[in-house]
N, CA, C and O atoms as a GROMACS GRO file, in nm:
protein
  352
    1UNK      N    1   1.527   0.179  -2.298
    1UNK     CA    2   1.442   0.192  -2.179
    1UNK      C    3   1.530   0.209  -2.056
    1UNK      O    4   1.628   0.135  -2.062
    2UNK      N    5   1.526   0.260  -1.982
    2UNK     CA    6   1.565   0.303  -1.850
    2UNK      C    7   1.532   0.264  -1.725
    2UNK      O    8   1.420   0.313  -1.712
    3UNK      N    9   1.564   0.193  -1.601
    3UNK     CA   10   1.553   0.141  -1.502
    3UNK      C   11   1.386   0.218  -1.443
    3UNK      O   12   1.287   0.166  -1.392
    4UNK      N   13   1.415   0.348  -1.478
    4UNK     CA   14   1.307   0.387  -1.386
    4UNK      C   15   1.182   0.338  -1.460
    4UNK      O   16   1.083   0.291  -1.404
    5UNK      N   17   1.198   0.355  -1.598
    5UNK     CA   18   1.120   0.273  -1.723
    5UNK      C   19   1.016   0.190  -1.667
    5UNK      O   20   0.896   0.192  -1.641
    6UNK      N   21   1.098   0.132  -1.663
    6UNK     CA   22   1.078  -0.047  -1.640
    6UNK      C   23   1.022  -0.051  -1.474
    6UNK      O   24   0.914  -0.106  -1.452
    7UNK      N   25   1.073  -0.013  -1.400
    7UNK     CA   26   1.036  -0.029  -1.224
    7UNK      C   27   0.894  -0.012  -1.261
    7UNK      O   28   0.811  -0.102  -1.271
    8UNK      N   29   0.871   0.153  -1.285
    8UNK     CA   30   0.768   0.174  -1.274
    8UNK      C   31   0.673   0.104  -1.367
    8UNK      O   32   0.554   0.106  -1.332
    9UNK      N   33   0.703   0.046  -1.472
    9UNK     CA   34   0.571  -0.024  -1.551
    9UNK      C   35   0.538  -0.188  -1.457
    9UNK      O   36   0.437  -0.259  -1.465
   10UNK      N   37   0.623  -0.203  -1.400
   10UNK     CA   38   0.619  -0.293  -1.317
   10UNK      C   39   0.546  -0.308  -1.188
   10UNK      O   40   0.477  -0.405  -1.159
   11UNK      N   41   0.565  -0.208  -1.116
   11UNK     CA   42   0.474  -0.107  -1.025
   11UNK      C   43   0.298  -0.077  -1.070
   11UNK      O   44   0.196  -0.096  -1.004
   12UNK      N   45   0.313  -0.037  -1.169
   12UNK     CA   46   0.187  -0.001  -1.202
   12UNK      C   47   0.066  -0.086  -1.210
   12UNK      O   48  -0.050  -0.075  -1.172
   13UNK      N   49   0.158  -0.207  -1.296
   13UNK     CA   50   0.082  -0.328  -1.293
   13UNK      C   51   0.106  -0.389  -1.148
   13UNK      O   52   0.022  -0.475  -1.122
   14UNK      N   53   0.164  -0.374  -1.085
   14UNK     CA   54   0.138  -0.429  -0.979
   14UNK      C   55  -0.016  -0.354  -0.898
   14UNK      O   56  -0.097  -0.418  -0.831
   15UNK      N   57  -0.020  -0.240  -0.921
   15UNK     CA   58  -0.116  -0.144  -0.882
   15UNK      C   59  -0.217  -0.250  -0.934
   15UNK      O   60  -0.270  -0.334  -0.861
   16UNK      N   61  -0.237  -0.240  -1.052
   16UNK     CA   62  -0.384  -0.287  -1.121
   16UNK      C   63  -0.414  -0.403  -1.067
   16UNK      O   64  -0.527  -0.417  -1.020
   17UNK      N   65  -0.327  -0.501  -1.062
   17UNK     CA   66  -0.383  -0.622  -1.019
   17UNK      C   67  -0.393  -0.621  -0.837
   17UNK      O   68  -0.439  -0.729  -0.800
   18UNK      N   69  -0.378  -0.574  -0.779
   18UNK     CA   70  -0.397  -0.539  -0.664
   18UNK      C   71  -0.524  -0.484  -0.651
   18UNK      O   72  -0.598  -0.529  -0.563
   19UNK      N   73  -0.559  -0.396  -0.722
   19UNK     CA   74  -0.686  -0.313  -0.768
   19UNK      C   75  -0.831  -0.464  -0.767
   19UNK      O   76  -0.924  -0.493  -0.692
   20UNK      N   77  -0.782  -0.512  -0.874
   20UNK     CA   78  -0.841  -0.628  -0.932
   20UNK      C   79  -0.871  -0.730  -0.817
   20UNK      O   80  -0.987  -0.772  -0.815
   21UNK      N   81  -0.805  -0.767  -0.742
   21UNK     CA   82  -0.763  -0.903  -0.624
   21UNK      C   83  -0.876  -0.793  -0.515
   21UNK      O   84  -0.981  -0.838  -0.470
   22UNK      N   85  -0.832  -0.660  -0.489
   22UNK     CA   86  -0.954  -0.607  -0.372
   22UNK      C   87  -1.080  -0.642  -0.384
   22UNK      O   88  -1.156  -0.695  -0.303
   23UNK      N   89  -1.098  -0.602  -0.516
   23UNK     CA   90  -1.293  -0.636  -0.543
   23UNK      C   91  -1.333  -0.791  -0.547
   23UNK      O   92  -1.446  -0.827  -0.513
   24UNK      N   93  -1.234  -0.883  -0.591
   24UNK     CA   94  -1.284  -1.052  -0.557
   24UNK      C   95  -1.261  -1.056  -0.430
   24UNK      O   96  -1.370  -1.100  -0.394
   25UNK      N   97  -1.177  -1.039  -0.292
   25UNK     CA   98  -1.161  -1.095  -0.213
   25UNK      C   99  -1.262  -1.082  -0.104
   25UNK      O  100  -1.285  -0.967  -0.065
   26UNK      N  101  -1.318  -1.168  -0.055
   26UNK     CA  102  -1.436  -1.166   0.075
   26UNK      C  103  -1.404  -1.154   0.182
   26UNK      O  104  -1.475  -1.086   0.256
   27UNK      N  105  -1.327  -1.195   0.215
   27UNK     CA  106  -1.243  -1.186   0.350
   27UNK      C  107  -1.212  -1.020   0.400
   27UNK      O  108  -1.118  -0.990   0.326
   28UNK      N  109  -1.233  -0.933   0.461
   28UNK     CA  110  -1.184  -0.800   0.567
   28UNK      C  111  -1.008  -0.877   0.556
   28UNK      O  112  -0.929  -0.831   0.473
   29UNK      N  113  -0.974  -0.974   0.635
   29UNK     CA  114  -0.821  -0.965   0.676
   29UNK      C  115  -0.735  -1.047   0.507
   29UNK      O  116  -0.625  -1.102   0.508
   30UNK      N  117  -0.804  -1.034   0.412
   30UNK     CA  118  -0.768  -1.041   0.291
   30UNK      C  119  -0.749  -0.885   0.182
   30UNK      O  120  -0.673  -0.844   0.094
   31UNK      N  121  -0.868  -0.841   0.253
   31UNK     CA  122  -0.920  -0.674   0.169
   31UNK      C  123  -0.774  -0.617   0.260
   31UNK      O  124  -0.688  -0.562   0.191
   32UNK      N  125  -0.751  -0.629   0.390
   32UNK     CA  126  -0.643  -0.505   0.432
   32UNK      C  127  -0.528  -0.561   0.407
   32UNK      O  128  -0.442  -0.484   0.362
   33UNK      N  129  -0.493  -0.686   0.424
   33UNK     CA  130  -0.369  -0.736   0.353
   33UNK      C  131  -0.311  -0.646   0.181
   33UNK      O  132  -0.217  -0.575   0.145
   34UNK      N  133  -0.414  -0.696   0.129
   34UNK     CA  134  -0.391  -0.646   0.000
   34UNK      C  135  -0.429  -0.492  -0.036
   34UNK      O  136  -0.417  -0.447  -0.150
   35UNK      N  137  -0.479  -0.410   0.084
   35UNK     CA  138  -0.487  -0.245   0.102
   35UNK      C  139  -0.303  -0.221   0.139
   35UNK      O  140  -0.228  -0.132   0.099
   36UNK      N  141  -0.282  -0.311   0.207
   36UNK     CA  142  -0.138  -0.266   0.248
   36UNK      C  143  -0.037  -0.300   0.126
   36UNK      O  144   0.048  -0.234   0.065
   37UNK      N  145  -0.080  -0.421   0.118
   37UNK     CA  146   0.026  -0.415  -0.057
   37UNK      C  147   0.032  -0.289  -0.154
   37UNK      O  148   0.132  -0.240  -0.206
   38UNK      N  149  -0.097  -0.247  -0.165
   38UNK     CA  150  -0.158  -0.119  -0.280
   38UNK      C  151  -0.075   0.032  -0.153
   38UNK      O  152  -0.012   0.136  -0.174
   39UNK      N  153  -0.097   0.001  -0.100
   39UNK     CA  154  -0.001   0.132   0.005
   39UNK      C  155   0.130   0.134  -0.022
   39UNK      O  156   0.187   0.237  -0.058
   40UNK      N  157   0.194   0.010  -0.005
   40UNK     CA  158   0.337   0.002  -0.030
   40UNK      C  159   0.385   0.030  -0.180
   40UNK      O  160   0.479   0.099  -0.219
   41UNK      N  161   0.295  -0.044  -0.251
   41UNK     CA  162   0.329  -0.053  -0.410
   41UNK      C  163   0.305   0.131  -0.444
   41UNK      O  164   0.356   0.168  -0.550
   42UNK      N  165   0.254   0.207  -0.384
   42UNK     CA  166   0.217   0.298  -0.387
   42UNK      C  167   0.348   0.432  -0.349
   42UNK      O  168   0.363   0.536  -0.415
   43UNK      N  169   0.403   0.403  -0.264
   43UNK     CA  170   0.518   0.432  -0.190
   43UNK      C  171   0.620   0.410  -0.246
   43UNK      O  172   0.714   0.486  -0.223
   44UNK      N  173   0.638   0.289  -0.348
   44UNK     CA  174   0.714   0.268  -0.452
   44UNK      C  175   0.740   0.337  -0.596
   44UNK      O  176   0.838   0.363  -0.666
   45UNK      N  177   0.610   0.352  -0.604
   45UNK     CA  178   0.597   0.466  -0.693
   45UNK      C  179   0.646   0.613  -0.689
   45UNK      O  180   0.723   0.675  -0.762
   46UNK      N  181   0.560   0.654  -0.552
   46UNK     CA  182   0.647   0.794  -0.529
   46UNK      C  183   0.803   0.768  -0.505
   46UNK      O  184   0.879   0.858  -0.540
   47UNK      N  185   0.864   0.640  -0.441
   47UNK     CA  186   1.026   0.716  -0.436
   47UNK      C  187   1.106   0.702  -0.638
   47UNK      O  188   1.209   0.758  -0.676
   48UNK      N  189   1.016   0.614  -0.721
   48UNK     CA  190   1.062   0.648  -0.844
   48UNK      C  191   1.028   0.768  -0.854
   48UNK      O  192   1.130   0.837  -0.855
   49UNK      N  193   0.932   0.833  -0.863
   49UNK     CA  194   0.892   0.956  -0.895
   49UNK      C  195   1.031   1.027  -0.866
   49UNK      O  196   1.123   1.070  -0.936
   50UNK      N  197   1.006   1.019  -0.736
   50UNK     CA  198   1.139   1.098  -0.662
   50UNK      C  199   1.242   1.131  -0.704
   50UNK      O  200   1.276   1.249  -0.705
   51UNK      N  201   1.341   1.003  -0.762
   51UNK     CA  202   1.436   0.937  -0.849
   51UNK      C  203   1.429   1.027  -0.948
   51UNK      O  204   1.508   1.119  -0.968
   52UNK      N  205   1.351   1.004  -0.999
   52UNK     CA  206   1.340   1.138  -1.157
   52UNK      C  207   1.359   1.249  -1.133
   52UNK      O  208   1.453   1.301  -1.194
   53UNK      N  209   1.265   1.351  -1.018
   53UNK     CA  210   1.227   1.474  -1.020
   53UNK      C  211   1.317   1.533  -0.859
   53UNK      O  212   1.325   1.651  -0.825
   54UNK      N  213   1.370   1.425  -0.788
   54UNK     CA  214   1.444   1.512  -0.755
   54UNK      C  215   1.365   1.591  -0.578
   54UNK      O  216   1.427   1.600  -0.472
   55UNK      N  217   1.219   1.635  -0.604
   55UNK     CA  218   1.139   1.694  -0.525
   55UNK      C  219   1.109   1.659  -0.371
   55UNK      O  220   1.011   1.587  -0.348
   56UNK      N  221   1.197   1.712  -0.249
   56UNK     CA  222   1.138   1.704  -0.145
   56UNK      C  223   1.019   1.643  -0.083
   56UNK      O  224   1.022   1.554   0.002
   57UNK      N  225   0.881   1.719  -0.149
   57UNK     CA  226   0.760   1.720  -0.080
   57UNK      C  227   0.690   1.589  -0.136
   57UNK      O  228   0.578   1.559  -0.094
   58UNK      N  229   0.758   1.508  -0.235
   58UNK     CA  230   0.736   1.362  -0.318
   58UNK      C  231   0.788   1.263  -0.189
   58UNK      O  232   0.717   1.177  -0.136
   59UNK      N  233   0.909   1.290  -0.156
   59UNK     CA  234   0.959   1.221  -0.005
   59UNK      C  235   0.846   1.245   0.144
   59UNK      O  236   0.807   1.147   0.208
   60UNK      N  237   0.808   1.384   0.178
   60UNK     CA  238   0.699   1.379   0.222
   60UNK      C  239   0.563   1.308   0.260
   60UNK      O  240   0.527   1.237   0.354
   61UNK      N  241   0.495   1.366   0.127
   61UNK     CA  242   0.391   1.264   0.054
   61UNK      C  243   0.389   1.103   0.054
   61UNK      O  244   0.286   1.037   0.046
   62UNK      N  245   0.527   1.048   0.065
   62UNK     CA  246   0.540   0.847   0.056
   62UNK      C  247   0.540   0.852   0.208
   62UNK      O  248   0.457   0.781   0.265
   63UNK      N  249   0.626   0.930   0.285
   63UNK     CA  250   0.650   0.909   0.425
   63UNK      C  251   0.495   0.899   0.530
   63UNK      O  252   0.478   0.820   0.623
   64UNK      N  253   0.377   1.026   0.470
   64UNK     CA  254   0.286   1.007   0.544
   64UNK      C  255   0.163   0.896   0.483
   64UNK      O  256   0.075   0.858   0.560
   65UNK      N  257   0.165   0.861   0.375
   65UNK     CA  258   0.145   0.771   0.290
   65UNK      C  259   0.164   0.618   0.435
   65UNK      O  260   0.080   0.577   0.515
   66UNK      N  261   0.304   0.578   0.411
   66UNK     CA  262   0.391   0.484   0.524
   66UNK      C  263   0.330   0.503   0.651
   66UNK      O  264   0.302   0.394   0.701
   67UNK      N  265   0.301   0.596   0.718
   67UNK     CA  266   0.289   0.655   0.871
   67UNK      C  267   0.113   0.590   0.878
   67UNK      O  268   0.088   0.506   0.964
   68UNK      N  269  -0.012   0.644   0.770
   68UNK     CA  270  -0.121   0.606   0.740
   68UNK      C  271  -0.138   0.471   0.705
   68UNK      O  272  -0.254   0.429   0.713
   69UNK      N  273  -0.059   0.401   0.672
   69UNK     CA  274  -0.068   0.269   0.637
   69UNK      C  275  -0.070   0.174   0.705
   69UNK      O  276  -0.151   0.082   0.704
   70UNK      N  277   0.069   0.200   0.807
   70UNK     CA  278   0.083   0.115   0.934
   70UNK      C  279   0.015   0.150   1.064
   70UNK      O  280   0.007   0.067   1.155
   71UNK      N  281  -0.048   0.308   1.077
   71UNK     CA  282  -0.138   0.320   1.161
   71UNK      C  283  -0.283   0.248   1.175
   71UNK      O  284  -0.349   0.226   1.277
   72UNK      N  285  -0.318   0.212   1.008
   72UNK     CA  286  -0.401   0.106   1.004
   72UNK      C  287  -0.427  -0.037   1.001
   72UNK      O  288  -0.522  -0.115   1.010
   73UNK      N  289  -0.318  -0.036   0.986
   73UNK     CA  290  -0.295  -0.178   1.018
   73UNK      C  291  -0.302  -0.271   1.168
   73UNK      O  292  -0.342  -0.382   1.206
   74UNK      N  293  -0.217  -0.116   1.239
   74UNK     CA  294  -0.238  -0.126   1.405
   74UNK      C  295  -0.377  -0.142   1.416
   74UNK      O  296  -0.417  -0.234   1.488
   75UNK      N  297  -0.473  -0.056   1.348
   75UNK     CA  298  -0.609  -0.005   1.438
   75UNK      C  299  -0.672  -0.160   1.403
   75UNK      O  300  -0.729  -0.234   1.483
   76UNK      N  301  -0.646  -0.186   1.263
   76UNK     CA  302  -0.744  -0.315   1.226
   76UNK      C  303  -0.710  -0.469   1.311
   76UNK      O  304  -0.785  -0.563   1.334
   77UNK      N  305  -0.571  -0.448   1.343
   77UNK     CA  306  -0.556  -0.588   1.395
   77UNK      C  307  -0.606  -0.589   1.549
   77UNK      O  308  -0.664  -0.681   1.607
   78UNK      N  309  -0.569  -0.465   1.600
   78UNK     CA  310  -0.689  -0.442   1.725
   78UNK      C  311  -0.791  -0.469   1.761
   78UNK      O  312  -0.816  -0.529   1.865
   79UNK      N  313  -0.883  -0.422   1.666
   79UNK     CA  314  -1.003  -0.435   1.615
   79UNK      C  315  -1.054  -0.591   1.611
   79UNK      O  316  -1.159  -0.637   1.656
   80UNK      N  317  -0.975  -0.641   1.561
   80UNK     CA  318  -0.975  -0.824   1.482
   80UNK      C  319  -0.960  -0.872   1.628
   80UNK      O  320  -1.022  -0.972   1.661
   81UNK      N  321  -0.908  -0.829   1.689
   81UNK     CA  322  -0.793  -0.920   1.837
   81UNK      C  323  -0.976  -0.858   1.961
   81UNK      O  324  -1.024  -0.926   2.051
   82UNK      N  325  -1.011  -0.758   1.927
   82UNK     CA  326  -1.103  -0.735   2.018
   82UNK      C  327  -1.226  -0.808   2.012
   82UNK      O  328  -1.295  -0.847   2.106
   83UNK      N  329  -1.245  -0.821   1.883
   83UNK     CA  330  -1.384  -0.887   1.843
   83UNK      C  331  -1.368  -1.041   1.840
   83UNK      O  332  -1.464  -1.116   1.823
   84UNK      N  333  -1.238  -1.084   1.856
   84UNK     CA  334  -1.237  -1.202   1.913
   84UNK      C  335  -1.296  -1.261   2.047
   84UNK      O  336  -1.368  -1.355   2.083
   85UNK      N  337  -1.212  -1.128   2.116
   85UNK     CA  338  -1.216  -1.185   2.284
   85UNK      C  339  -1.353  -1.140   2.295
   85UNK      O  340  -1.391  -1.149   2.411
   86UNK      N  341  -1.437  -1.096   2.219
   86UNK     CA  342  -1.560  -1.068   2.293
   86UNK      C  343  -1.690  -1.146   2.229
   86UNK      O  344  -1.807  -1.142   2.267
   87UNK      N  345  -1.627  -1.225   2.110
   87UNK     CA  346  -1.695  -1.366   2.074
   87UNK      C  347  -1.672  -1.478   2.173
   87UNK      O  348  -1.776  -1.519   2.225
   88UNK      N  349  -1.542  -1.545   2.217
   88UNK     CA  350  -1.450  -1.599   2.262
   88UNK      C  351  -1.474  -1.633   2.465
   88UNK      O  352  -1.385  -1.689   2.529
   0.00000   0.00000   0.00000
């Protein structure tokens, strides 16, 4: 078996149970926590991919992947921080 082997079966399952943990959790700042894990774990994947094949537009693809991830994260904690002060 081979490093990339192994990362990625590791990865994957990390995918699934991430998958799994979204649909029990009730909480919004639990669901995006663990949206951002599944983003990253995701990003992980493509740079193995990468690793193997070598392909430019695979580097691409994780980068705007990264760029979408943390743009939401900005918008949601905003969001969270606004609907405070206007309970508050």
């Amino acid at each position: 078996m081979s490093l990339y082997t192994i990362l990625g079966t590791i990865l994957v399952l990390n995918l699934i149970f991430t998958a799994i943990f979204i649909l029990k959790t009730q909480t919004q700042s639990g669901k995006m926590l663990i949206t951002l894990l599944l983003s990253t774990t995701g990003v992980g994947v493509l740079f193995l991919l990468y690793g193997v094949t070598l392909q430019n537009s695979i580097l691409d693809v994780a980068l705007i992947i990264v760029l979408l991830s943390s743009v939401t994260a900005i918008v949601f904690a905003k969001r969270l921080r606004y609907r405070r002060d206007d309970n508050g």
